[in-house]
C-alpha positions as CSV (number, residue, x, y, z in Angstrom):
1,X,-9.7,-22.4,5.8
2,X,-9.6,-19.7,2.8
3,X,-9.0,-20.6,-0.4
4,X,-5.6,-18.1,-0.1
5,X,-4.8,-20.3,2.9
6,X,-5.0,-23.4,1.3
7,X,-2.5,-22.3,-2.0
8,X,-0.4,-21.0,0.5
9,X,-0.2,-24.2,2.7
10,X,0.5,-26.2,-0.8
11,X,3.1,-24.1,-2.0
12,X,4.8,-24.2,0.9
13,X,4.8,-28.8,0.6
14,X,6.0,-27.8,-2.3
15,X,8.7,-25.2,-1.6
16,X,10.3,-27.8,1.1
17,X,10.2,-30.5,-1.2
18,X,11.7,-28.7,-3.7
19,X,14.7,-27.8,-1.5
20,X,14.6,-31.2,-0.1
21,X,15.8,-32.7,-3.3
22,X,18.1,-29.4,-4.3
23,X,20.0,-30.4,-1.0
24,X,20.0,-34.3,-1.4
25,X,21.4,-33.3,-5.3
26,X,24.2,-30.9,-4.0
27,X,25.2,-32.9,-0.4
28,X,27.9,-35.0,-0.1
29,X,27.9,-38.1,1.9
30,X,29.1,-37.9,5.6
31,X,32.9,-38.6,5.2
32,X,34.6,-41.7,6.4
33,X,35.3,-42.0,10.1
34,X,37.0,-45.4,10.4
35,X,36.9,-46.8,13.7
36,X,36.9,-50.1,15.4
37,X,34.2,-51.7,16.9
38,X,32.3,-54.4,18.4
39,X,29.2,-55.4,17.7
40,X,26.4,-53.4,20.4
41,X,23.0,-55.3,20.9
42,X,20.4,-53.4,20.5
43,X,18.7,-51.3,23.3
44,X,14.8,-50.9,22.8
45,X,12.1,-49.3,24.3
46,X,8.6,-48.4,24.5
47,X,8.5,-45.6,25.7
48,X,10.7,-42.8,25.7
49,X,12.8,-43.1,22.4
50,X,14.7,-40.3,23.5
51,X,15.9,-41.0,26.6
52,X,16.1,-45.0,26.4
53,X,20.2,-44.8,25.9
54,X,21.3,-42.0,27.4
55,X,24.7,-42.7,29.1
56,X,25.1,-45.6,26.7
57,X,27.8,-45.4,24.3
58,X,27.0,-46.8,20.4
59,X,30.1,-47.4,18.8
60,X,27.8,-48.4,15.6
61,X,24.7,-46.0,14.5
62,X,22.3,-45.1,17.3
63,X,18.9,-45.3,15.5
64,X,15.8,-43.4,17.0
65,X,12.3,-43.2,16.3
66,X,10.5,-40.7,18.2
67,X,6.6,-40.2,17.3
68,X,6.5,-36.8,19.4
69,X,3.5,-34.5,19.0
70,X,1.7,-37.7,18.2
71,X,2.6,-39.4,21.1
72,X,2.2,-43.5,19.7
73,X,4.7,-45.4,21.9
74,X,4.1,-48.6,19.2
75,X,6.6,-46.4,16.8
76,X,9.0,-45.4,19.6
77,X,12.3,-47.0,19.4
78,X,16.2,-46.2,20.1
79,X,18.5,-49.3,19.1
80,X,22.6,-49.7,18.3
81,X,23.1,-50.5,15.1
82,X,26.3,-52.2,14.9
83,X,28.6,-50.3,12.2
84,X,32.0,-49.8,11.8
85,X,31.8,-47.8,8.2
86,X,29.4,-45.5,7.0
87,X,25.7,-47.5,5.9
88,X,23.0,-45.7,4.3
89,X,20.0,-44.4,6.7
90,X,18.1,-46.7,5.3
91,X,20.1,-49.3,6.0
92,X,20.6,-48.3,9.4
93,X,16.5,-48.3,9.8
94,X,16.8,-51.7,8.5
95,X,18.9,-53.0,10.7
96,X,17.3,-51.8,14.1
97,X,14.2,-52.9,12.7
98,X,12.7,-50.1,12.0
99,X,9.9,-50.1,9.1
100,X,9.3,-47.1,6.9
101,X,6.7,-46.8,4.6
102,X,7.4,-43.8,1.9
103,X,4.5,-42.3,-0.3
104,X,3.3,-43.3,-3.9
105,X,5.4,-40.7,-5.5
106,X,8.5,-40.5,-3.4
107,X,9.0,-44.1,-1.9
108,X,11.9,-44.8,-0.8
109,X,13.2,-41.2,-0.3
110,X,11.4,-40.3,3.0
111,X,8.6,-41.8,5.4
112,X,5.4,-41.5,5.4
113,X,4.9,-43.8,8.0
114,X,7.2,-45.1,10.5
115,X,6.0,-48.8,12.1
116,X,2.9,-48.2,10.9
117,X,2.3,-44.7,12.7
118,X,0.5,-42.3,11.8
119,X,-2.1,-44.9,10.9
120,X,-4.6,-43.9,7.6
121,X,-7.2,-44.2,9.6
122,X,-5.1,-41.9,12.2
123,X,-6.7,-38.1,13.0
124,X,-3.9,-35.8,13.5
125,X,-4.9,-32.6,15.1
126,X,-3.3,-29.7,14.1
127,X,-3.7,-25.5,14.3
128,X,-5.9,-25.7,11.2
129,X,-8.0,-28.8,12.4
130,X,-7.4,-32.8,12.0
131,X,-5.6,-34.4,9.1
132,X,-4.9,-38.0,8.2
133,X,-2.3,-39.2,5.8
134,X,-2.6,-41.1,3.1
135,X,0.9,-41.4,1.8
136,X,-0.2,-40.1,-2.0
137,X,2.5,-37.4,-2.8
138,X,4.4,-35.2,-0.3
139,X,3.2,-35.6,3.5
140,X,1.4,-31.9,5.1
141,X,3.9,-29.3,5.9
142,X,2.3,-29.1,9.2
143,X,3.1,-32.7,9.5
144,X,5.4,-34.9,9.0
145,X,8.3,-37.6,10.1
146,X,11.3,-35.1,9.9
147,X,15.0,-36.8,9.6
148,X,17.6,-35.5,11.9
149,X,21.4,-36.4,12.1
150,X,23.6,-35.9,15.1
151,X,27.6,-36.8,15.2
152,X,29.6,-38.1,17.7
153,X,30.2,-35.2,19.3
154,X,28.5,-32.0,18.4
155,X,24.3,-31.1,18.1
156,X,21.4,-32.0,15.8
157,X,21.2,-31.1,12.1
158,X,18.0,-31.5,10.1
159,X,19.3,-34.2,7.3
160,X,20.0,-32.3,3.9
161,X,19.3,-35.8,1.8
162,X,17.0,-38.5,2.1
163,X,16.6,-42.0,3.9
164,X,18.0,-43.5,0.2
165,X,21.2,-41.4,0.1
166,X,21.9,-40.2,3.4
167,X,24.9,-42.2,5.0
168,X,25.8,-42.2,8.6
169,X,29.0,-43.2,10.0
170,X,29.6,-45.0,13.3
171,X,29.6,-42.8,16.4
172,X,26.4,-40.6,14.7
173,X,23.1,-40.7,15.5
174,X,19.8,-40.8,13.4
175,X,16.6,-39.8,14.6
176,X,13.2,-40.0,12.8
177,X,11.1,-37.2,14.4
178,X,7.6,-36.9,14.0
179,X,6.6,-33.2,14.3
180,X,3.7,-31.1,14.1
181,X,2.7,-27.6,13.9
182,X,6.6,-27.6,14.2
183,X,6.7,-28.7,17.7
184,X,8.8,-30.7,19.2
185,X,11.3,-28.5,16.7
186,X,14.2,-30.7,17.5
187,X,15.2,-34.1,18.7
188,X,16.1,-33.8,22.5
189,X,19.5,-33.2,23.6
């Protein structure tokens, strides 16, 4: 990799952190949606985080972790996280008992690591190579868990704040998307 290359590939970590926090600065919190609810139990799986629910109804948060391009079924989750006001994403995560890990310099404001994947000791091959995280600053633009919100009814939005100030409200879902390259580009329908 060129020197050029390599100042490139940092300013651009930089650039979409930059707007990362610009957007979390400037968003407002998802608006009220109040609604009554029971209490769902949670829906797990192993395997595909994606499609574990589908044709359920979550009348709380539907929380999913989905380590795509990586492919580690131990971080794989999709739960119901019983809600019946808006909760911080954070919470949410908490509740469906999901870990995050964030880096040294941004902890609690994204993941790094999401139940424990991708490990440090972890290669994660890419176009220019392998890579392996160490969860120091900002994870690799080629890289990275991404954070995706979805409402009730409607399609997937990349989240404009972070896991510490981004609030969902019962009937959305959250989805923690592990993409790189940037492939898979979305969460699936």
């Amino acid at each position: 990799m060129t020197l050029t290359k390599i100042r490139t590939a940092a300013a651009s970590s930089l650039a979409a952190a930059g707007l990362l926090f610009t957007l979390a600065a400037c968003s407002t919190p998802a608006a009220t949606q109040p609604t009554t609810s029971a209490p769902a139990s949670p829906v797990t799986s192993s395997s595909s985080a994606a499609s574990s629910t589908d044709g359920e109804t979550c009348a709380g948060v539907k929380v999913i972790v989905d380590s795509g391009a990586l492919k580690q079924d131990a971080a794989d989750t999709s739960v119901c996280v019983p809600a019946d006001a808006p909760i911080l994403a954070s919470k949410a995560l908490e509740e469906a008992k999901v870990k995050t890990e964030g880096t040294a310099q941004y902890p609690k404001e994204l993941a790094c690591r999401v139940n424990g994947v991708p490990a440090a000791d972890f290669d994660i091959t890419h176009k220019g190579g392998t890579y392996r995280e160490d969860c120091g600053k900002m994870p690799a633009a080629f890289a990275y868990w991404a954070l995706w919100v979805k409402p009730a009814s409607g399609d997937w939005a990349y989240a404009q704040e972070g896991l510490a100030t981004l609030k969902v409200s019962p009937g959305e879902s959250l989805e923690l998307l592990f993409t790189v390259d940037g492939a898979p580009a979305a969460p699936a329908a």
